[in-house]
C-alpha positions as CSV (number, residue, x, y, z in Angstrom):
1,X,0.0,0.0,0.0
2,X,1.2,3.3,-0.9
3,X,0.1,6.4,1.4
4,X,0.0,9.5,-0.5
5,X,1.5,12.1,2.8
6,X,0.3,15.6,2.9
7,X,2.5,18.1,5.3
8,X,0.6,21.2,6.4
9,X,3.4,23.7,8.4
10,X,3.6,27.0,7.6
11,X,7.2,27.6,8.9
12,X,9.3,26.4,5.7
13,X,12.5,24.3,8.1
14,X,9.7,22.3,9.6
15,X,8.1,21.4,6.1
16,X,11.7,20.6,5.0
17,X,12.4,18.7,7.8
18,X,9.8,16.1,8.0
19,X,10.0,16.0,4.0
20,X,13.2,14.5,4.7
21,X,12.6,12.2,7.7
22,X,9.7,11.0,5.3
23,X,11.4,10.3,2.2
24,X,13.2,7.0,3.4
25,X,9.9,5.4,3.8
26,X,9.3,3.3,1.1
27,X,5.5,3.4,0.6
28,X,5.4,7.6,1.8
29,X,4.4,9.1,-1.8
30,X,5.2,12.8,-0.6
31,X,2.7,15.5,-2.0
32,X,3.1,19.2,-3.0
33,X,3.8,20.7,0.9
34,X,1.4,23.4,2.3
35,X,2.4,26.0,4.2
36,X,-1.4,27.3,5.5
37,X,-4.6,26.2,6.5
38,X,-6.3,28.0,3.5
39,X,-4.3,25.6,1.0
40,X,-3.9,22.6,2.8
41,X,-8.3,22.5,2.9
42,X,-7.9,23.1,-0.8
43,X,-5.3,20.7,-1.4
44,X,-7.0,17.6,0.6
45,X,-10.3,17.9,-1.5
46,X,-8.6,17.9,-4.7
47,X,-5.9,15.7,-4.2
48,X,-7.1,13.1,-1.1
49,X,-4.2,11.7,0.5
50,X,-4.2,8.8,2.7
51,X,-2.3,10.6,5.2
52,X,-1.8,14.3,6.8
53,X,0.8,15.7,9.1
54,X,-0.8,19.0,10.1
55,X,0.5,21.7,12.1
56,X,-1.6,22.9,14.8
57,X,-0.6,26.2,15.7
58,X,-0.7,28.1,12.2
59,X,-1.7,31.9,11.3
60,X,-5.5,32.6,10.3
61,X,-6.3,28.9,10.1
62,X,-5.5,26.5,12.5
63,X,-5.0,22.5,12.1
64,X,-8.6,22.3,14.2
65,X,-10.1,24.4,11.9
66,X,-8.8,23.0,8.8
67,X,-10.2,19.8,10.0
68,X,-13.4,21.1,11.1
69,X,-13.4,22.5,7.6
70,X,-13.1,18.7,6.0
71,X,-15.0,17.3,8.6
72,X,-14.5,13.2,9.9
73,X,-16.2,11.8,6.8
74,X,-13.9,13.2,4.4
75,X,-11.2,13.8,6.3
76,X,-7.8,11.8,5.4
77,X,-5.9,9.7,9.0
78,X,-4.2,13.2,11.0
79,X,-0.9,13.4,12.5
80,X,-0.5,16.3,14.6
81,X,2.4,18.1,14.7
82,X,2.2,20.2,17.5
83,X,3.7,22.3,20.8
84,X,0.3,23.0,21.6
85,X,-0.8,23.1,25.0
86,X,-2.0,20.1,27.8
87,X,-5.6,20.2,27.1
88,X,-5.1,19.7,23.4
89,X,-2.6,17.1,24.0
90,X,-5.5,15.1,26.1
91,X,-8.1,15.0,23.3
92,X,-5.1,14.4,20.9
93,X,-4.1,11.1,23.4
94,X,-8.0,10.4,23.6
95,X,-9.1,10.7,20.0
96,X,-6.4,11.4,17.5
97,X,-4.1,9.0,15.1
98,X,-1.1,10.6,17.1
99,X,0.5,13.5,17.2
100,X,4.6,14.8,17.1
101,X,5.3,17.3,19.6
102,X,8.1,19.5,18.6
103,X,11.0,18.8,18.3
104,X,11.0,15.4,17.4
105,X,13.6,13.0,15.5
106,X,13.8,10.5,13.1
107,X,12.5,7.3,15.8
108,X,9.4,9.7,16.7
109,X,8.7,10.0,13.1
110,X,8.7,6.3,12.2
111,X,6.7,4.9,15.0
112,X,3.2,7.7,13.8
113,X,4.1,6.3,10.1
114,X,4.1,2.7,12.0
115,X,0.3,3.6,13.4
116,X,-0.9,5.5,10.1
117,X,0.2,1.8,8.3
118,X,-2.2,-0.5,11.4
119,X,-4.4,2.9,11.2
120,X,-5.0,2.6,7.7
121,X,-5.0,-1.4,7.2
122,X,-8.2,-1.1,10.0
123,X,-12.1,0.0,9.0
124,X,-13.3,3.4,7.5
125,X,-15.9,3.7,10.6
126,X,-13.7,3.6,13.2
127,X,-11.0,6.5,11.7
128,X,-14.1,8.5,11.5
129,X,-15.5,8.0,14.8
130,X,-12.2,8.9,15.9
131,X,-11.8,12.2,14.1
132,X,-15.7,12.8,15.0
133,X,-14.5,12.6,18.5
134,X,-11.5,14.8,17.8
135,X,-13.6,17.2,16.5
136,X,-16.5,17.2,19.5
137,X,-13.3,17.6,22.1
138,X,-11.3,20.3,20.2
139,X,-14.2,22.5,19.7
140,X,-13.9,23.9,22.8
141,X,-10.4,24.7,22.7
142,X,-9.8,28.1,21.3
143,X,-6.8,29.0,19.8
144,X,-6.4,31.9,22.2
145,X,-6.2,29.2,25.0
146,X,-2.1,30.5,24.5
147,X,0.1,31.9,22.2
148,X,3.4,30.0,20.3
149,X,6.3,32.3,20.2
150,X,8.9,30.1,18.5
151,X,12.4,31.3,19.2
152,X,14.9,29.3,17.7
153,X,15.0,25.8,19.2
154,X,12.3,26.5,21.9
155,X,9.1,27.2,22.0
156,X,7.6,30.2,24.5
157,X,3.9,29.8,25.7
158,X,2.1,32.9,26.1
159,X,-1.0,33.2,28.1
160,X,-3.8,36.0,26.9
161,X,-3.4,37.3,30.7
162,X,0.4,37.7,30.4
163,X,0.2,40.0,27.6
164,X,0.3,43.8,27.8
165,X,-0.2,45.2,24.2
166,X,0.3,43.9,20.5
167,X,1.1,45.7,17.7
168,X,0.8,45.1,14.3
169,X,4.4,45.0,12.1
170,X,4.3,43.8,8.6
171,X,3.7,40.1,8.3
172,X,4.2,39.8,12.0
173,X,2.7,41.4,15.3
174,X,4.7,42.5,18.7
175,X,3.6,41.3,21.7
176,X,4.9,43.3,24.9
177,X,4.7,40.7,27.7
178,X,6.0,43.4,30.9
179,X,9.5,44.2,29.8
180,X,10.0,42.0,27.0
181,X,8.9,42.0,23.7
182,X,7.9,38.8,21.1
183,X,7.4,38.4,17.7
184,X,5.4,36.6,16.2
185,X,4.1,36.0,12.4
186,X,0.2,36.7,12.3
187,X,-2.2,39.6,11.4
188,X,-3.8,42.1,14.2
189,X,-6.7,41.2,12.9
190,X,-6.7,37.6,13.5
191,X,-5.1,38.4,16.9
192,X,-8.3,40.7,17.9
193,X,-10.7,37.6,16.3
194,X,-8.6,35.0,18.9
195,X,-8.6,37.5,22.0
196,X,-11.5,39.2,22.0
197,X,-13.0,37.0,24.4
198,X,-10.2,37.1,26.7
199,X,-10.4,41.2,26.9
200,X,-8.1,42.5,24.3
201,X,-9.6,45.2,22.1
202,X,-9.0,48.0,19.5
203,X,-7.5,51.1,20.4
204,X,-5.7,52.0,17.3
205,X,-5.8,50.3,13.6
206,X,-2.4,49.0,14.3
207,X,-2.9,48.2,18.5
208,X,-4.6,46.0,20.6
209,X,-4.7,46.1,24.3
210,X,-5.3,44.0,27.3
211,X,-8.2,45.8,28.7
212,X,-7.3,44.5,32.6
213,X,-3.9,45.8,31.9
214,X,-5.3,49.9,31.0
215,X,-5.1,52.4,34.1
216,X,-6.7,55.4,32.2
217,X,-7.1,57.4,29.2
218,X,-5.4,60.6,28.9
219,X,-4.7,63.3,26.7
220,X,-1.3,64.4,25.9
221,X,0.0,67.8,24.8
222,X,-1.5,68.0,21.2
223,X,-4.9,66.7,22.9
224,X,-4.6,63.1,21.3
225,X,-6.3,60.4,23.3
226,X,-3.3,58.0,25.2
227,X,-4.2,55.2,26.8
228,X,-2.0,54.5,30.1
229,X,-1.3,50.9,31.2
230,X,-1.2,49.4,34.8
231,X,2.6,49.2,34.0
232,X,2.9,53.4,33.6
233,X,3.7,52.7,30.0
234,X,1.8,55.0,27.3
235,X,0.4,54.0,24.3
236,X,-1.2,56.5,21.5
237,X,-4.4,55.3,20.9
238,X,-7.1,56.9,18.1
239,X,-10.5,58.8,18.8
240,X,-12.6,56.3,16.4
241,X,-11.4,53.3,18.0
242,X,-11.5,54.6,21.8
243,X,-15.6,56.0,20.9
244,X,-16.7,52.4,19.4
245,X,-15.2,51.2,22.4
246,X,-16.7,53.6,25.2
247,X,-20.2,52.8,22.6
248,X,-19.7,48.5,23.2
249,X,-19.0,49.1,26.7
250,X,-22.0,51.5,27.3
251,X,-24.0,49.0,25.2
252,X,-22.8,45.8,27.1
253,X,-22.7,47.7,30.9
């Protein structure tokens, strides 16, 4: 049996680096590599592979979501590749194929193949009462739960409640985190759609903040609105985005 092997990462080493623990496999027929969620829906309904290792943590649309996208009854066998959280890595033990939790080598590697082979060889009912069970105990989990910061070989987890400020730079946003600062490659607007729920809202087109971190608003010497944090730092802020706010929190109070 040949297993056609979709990789889904959208940081370029890691899509290069499984490529290559893969390619010694004998029956692995390696497909074009996505590096989103957008493409990698798009490339399992046109091209079906037998087999997907997809990232979970990825920009705008996340491995859950790409699978809730396919849903269980189209969806190829999954191999996580994650650094995501405990939780997840519960319903992952509970209900997924298996999963690679970075970094991982070449023995890690072969043993998922090694379960995707029995996986495969076993009924079409059971792998999707499995991924329908994936999906029921995923749903929950948002993908604000944390934040990823990758940084070279580790990985830094970021909690909503941690964060201070984020600013939108290029491809990539800043997160201030009390003295320190992160980046990390998303838009501001997919960071307000993942923490809104946990506080953070607009005060500028290119700033969100962490609304149990602001002390006041203020006006500085030209009589633009500033908003101060609990930390004494000041951030400019823009009358449009601080009146919808004072309207939602009149609205909502």
């Amino acid at each position: 049996m040949t297993l056609s092997t979709l990789i889904v990462d959208d940081e370029p080493m890691a899509r290069q680096r499984l490529q290559r623990l893969l390619k010694p496999a004998a029956d692995v027929k390696l497909l074009p590599a996505c590096a989103d969620g957008r493409s990698a829906i798009a490339a399992i309904e046109e091209r079906r592979p037998d087999l997907v290792f997809l990232d979970v943590q990825m920009p705008e649309i996340n491995g859950f979501e790409v699978l809730a996208a396919i849903g269980a009854k189209r969806m190829p066998a999954v191999i996580f590749v994650t650094a995501y959280d405990q939780f997840a890595l519960k319903a992952f033990e509970a209900q997924a194929l298996d999963y690679l939790l970075k970094p991982f080598g070449a023995d890690r590697v072969n043993v998922a193949l090694d379960r995707a082979r029995a996986f495969l060889a076993g009924s079409q009912q059971r792998m999707e009462r499995k991924l329908t069970g994936l999906l029921r105990q995923t749903a929950g989990v948002r993908a604000s739960a944390c934040l990823l910061v990758k940084k070279r070989d580790r990985v830094i987890v970021l909690r909503p409640e941690e964060i201070d400020l984020i600013e939108a730079l290029g491809d990539y946003v800043r997160l201030h985190v009390g003295k320190e600062t992160h980046l990390l490659r998303a838009t501001l607007t997919d960071m307000e759609r993942k923490l809104e729920p946990d506080g953070f809202v607009r005060i500028h087109r290119s700033r969100l903040v962490n609304w149990n971190r602001v002390r006041e608003f203020v006006a500085d010497r030209d009589h633009d609105p500033v908003v101060v944090l609990r930390s004494g730092a000041s951030v400019a802020a823009s009358h449009s985005c601080l009146k919808d706010l004072e309207k939602r929190l009149i609205s909502e109070g």
